[in-house]
FIVODO-138048 format. One record per residue (C-alpha): residue in one letter; chain; x, y, z. Coordinates in nm, 4 decimals, decimal comma, always signed. Example, Ala and Ser with C-alpha at 12.3 -4.5 7.8 and 13.67 -1.06 7.14 Angstrom:
BEGIN
(site 'A'; 'A'; (+1,2300; -0,4500; +0,7800))
(site 'S'; 'A'; (+1,3670; -0,1060; +0,7140))
This chain:
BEGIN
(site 'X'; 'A'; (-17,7933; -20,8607; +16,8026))
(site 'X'; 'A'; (-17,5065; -20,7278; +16,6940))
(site 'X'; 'A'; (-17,3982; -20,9564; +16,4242))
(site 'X'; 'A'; (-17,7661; -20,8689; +16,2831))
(site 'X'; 'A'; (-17,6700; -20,4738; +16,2511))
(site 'X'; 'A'; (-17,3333; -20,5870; +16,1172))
(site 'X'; 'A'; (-17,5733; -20,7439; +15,8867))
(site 'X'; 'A'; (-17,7375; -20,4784; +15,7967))
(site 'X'; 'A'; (-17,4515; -20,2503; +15,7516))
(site 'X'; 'A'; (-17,2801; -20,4541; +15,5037))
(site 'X'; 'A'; (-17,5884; -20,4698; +15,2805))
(site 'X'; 'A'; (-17,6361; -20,0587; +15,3037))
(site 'X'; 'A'; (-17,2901; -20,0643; +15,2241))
(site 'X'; 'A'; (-17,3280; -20,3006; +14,9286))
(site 'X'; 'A'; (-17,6568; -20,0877; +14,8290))
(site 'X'; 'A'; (-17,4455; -19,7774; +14,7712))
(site 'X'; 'A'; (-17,1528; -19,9097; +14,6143))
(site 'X'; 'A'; (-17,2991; -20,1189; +14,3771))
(site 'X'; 'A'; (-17,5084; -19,8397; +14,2031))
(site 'X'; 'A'; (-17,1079; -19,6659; +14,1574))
(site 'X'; 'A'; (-16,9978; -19,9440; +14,0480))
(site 'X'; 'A'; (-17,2145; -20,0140; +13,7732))
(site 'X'; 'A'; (-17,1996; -19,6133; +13,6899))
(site 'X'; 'A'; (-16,8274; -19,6512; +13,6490))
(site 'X'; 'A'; (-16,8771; -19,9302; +13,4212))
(site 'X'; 'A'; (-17,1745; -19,7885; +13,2013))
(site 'X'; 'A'; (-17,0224; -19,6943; +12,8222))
(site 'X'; 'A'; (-17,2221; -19,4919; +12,5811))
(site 'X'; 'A'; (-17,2545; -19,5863; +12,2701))
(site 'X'; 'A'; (-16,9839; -19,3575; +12,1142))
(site 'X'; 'A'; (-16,7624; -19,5518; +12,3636))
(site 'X'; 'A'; (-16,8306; -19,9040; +12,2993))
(site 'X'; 'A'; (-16,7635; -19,7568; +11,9182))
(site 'X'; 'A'; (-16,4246; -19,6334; +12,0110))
(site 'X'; 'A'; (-16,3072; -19,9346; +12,2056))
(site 'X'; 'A'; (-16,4435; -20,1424; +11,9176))
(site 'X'; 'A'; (-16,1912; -19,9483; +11,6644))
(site 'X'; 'A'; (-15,9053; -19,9334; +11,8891))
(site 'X'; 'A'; (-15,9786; -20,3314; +11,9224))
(site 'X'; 'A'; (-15,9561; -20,3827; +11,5365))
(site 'X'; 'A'; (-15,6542; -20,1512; +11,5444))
(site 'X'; 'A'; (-15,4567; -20,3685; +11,7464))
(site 'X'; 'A'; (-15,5174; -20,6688; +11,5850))
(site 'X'; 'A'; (-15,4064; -20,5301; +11,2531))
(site 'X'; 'A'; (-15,0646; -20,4247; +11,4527))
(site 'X'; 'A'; (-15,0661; -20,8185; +11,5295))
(site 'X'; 'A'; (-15,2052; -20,9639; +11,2307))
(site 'X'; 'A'; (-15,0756; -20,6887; +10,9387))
(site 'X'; 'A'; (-15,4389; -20,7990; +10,7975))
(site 'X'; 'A'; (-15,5759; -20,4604; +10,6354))
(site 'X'; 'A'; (-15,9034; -20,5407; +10,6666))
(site 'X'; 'A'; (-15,8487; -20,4476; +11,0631))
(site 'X'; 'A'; (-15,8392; -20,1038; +10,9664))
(site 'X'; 'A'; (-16,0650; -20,1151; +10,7636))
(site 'X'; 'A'; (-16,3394; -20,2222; +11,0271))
(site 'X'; 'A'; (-16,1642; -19,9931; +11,2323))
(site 'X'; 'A'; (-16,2342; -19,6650; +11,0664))
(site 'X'; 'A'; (-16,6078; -19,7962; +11,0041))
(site 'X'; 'A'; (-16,6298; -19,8337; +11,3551))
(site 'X'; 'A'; (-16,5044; -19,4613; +11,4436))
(site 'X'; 'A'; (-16,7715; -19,3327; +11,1952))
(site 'X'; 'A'; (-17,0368; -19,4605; +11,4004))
(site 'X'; 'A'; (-16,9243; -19,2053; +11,6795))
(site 'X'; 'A'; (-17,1998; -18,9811; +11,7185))
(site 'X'; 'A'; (-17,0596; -18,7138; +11,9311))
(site 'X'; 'A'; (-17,3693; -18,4782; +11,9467))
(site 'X'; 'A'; (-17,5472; -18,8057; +12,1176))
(site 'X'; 'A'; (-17,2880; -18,7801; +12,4072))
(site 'X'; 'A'; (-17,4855; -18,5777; +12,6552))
(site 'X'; 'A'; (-17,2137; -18,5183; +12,9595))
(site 'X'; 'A'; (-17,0092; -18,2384; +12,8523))
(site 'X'; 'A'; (-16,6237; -18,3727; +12,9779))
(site 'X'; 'A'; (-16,7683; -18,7393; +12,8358))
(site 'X'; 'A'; (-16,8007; -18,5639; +12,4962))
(site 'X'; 'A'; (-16,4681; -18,3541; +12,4903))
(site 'X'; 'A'; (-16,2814; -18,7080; +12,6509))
(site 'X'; 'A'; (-16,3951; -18,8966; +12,3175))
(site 'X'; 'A'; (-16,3554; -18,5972; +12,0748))
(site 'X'; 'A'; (-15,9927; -18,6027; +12,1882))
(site 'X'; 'A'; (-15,9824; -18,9685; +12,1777))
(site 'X'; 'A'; (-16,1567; -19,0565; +11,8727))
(site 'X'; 'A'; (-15,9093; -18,7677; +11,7312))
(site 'X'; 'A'; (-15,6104; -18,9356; +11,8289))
(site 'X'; 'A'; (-15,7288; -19,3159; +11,6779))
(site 'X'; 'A'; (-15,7997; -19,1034; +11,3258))
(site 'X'; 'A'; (-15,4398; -18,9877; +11,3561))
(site 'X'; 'A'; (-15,3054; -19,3087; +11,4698))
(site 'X'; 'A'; (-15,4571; -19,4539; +11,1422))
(site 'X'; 'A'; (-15,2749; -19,1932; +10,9323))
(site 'X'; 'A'; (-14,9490; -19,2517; +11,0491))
(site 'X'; 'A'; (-14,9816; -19,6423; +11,0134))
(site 'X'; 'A'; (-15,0962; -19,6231; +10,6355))
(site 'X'; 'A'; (-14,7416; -19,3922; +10,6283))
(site 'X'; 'A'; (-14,5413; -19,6660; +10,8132))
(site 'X'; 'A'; (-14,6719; -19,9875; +10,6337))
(site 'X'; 'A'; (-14,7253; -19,8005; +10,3072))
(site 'X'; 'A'; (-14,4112; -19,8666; +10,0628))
(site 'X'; 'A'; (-14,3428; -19,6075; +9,8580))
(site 'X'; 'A'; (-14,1204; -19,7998; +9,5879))
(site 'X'; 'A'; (-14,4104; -20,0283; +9,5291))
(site 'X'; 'A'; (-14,4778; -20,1187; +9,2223))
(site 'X'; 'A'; (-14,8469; -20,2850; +9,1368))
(site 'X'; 'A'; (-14,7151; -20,3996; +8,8244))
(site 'X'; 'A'; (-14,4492; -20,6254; +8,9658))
(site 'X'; 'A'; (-14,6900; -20,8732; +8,9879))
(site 'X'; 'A'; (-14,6191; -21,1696; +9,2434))
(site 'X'; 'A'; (-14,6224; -21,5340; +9,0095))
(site 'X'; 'A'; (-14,9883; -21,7663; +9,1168))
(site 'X'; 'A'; (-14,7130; -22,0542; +9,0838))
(site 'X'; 'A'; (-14,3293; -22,0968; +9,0497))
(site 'X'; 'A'; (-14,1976; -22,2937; +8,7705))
(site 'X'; 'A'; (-14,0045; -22,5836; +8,8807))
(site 'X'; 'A'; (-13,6797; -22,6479; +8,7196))
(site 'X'; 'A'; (-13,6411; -22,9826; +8,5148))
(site 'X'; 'A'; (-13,5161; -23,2919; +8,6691))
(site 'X'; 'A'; (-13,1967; -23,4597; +8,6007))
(site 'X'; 'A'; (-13,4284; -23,6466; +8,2816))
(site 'X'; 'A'; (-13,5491; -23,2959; +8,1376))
(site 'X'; 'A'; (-13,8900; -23,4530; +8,3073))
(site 'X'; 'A'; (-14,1233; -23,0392; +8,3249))
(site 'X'; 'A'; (-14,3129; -23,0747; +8,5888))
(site 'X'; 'A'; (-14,6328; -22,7650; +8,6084))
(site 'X'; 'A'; (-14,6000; -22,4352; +8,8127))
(site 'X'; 'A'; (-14,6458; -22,5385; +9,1857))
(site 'X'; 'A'; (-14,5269; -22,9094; +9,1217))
(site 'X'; 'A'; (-14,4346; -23,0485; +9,4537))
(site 'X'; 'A'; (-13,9923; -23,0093; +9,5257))
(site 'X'; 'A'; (-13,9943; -23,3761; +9,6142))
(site 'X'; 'A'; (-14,0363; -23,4224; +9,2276))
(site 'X'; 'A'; (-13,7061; -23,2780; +9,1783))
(site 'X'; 'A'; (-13,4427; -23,5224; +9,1485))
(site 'X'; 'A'; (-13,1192; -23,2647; +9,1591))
(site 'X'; 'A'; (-13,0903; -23,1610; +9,5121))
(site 'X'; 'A'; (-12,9191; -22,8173; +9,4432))
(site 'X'; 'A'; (-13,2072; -22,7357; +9,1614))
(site 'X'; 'A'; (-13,4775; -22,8369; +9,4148))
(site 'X'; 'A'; (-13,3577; -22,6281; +9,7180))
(site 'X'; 'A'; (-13,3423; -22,3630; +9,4590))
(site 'X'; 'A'; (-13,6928; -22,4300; +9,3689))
(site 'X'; 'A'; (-13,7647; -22,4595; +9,7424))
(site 'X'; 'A'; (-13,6606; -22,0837; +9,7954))
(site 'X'; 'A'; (-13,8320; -21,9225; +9,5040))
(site 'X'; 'A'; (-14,1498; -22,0970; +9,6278))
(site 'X'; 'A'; (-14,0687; -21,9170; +9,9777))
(site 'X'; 'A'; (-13,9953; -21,6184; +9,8097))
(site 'X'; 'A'; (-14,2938; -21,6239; +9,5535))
(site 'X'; 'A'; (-14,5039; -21,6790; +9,9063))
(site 'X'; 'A'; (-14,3196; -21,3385; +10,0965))
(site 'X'; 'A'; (-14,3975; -21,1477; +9,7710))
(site 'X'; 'A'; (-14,7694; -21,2672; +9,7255))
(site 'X'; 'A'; (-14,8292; -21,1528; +10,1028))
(site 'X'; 'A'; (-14,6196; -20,7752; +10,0280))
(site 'X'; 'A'; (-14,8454; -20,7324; +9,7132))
(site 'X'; 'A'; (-15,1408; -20,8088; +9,8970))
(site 'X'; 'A'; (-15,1147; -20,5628; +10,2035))
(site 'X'; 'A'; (-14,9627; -20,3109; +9,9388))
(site 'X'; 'A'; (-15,3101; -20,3485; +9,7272))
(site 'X'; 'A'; (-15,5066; -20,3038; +10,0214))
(site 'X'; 'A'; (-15,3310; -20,0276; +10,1972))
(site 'X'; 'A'; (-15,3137; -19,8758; +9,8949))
(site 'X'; 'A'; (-15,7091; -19,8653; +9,8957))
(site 'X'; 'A'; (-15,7273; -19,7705; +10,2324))
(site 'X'; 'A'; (-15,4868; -19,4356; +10,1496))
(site 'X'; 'A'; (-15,7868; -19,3587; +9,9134))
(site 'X'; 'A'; (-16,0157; -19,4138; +10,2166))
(site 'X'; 'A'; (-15,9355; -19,3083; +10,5962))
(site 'X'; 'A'; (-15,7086; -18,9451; +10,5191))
(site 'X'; 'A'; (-16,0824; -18,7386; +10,3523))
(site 'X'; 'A'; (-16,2509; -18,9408; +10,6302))
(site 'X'; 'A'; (-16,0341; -18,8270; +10,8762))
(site 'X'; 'A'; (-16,0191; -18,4749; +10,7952))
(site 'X'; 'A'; (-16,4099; -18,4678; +10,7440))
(site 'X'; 'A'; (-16,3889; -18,5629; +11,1420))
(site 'X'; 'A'; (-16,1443; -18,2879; +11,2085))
(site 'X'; 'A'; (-16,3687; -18,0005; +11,0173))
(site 'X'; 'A'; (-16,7041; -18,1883; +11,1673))
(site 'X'; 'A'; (-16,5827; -18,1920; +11,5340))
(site 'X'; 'A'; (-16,3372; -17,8782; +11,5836))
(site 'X'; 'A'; (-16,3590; -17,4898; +11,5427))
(site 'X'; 'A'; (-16,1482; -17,2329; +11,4988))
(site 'X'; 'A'; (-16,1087; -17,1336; +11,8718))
(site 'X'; 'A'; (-15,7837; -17,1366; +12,0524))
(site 'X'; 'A'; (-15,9163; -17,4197; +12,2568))
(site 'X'; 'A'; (-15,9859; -17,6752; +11,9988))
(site 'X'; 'A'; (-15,6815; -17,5214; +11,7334))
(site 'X'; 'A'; (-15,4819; -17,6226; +12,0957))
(site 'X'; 'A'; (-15,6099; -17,9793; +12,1329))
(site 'X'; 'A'; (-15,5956; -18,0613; +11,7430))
(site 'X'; 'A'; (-15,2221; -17,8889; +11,7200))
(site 'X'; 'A'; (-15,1250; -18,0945; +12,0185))
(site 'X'; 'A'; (-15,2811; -18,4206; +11,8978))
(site 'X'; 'A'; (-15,1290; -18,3752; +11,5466))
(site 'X'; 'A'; (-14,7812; -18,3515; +11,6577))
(site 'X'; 'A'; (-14,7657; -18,6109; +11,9081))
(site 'X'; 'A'; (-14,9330; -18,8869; +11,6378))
(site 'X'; 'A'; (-14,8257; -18,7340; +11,2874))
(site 'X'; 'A'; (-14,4574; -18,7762; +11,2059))
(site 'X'; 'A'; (-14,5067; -18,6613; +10,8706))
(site 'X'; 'A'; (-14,4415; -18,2882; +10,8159))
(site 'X'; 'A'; (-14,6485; -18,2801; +10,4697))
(site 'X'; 'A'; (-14,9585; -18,4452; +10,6285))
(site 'X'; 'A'; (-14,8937; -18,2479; +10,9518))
(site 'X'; 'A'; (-14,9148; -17,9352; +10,7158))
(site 'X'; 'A'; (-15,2375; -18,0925; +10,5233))
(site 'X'; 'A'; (-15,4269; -18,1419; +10,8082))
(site 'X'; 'A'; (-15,3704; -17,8639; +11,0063))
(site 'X'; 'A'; (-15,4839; -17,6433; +10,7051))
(site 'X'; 'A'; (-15,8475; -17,8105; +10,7455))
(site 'X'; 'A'; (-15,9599; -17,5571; +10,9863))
(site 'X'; 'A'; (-15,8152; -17,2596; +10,8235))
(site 'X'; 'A'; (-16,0713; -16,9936; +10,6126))
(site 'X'; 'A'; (-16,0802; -17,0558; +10,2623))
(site 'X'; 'A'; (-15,8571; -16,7812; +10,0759))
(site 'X'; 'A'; (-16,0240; -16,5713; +9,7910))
C-alpha cells in the first residue's frame, strides 16, 4: 500500500514539473533567431569566413520584436539583439585593415624560377621541378606567401562589403527599437560603451536617436 502512494506521488510530482520544464525550454521565434546569429557569429570568430556574418546579420533581421508578447521577454531580446548588432560593428573594426589596398592584387599563380638548364616551367609548376635547391625553397615560400595574401585579399573584399552592409542595418535597429526616453537613451548608452571601442562610431550611433536640427 504504501509503495502504491509512493507511486502515485512521484507521478504528481513528475506531472507538475514536467509542464516547467518544458516552459523553461520553450523559445519564441525572435529567440531561436538570436541564438541562430550569435551561432554564425562564433563560427566566423573560429573560421574568419565572412560569410558567418553575413548569415548572421540576416538572421537578426528576422527578429520581430512587436511579435514577442511577454513584456521582460521583449525588453531581454531588445537588449540582446542590441548588443549582437554592436558586437558586429566592432568586429568589422577589428578584422577590417585600414592600409588595404584592393589594387594590390594577390597573383592566381607564382612564377617559378628557371632550373639550373633555363628549363620555364608555367605559373603554379610543381617545386619538385626545380632542380636548384636554394631557387626552389625560394619558390616554395612565395607560393606560401602568394597563398597568405590570396586568403587577406579575400576576407578584406568581403568585409569590405559587409562595412557597406551591417552599420545602416544596425542603426535602422537602433531608431526602429529605441526612443528618446531616459530608459532606453540608458540601455543604448550603456550597451554602446561596453561593445563599441571606437569613439567616432560611438559618436555616430549615439546621434541616431537625437532630433533632426533645422
Amino acid at each position: 500500500m504504501a509503495r502504491a502512494i509512493l507511486l502515485v506521488v512521484i507521478g504528481l510530482v513528475v506531472l507538475i514539473v514536467t509542464p516547467i520544464q518544458t516552459k523553461a525550454k520553450f523559445m519564441t521565434q525572435g529567440q531561436e533567431h538570436l541564438k541562430k546569429a550569435q551561432a554564425h557569429v562564433a563560427k566566423f570568430e573560429a573560421e574568419r569566413e565572412p560569410e558567418r556574418l553575413r548569415e548572421a546579420y540576416m538572421a537578426l533581421e528576422n527578429v520581430s520584436l512587436a511579435e514577442e508578447r511577454d513584456p521582460r521577454t521583449r525588453d531581454q531580446l531588445r537588449m540582446d539583439c542590441l548588443s549582437l548588432w554592436l558586437y558586429l560593428l566592432e568586429l568589422l573594426d577589428r578584422f577590417l585593415d585600414p592600409n588595404f589596398d584592393p589594387k594590390d592584387v594577390p597573383q592566381r599563380l607564382v612564377q617559378p624560377p628557371p632550373t639550373r638548364g633555363d628549363v620555364v616551367y608555367p605559373p603554379g609548376a610543381d617545386p619538385a621541378l626545380i632542380d636548384d635547391p636554394t631557387a626552389r625553397a625560394q619558390y616554395e615560400r612565395a607560393i606560401i606567401s602568394n597563398r597568405e595574401k590570396t586568403i587577406r585579399y579575400r576576407l578584406q573584399i568581403q568585409l569590405s562589403r559587409l562595412q557597406e552592409q551591417i552599420p545602416p542595418r544596425a542603426e535602422k535597429f537602433i531608431h526602429n527599437s529605441y526612443t528618446s526616453v531616459p530608459r532606453d537613451q540608458a540601455e543604448l548608452r550603456a550597451a554602446i560603451d561596453a561593445n563599441i571601442t571606437n569613439p567616432v562610431h560611438r559618436a555616430s550611433l549615439l546621434k541616431v536617436l537625437e532630433p533632426d536640427q533645422k
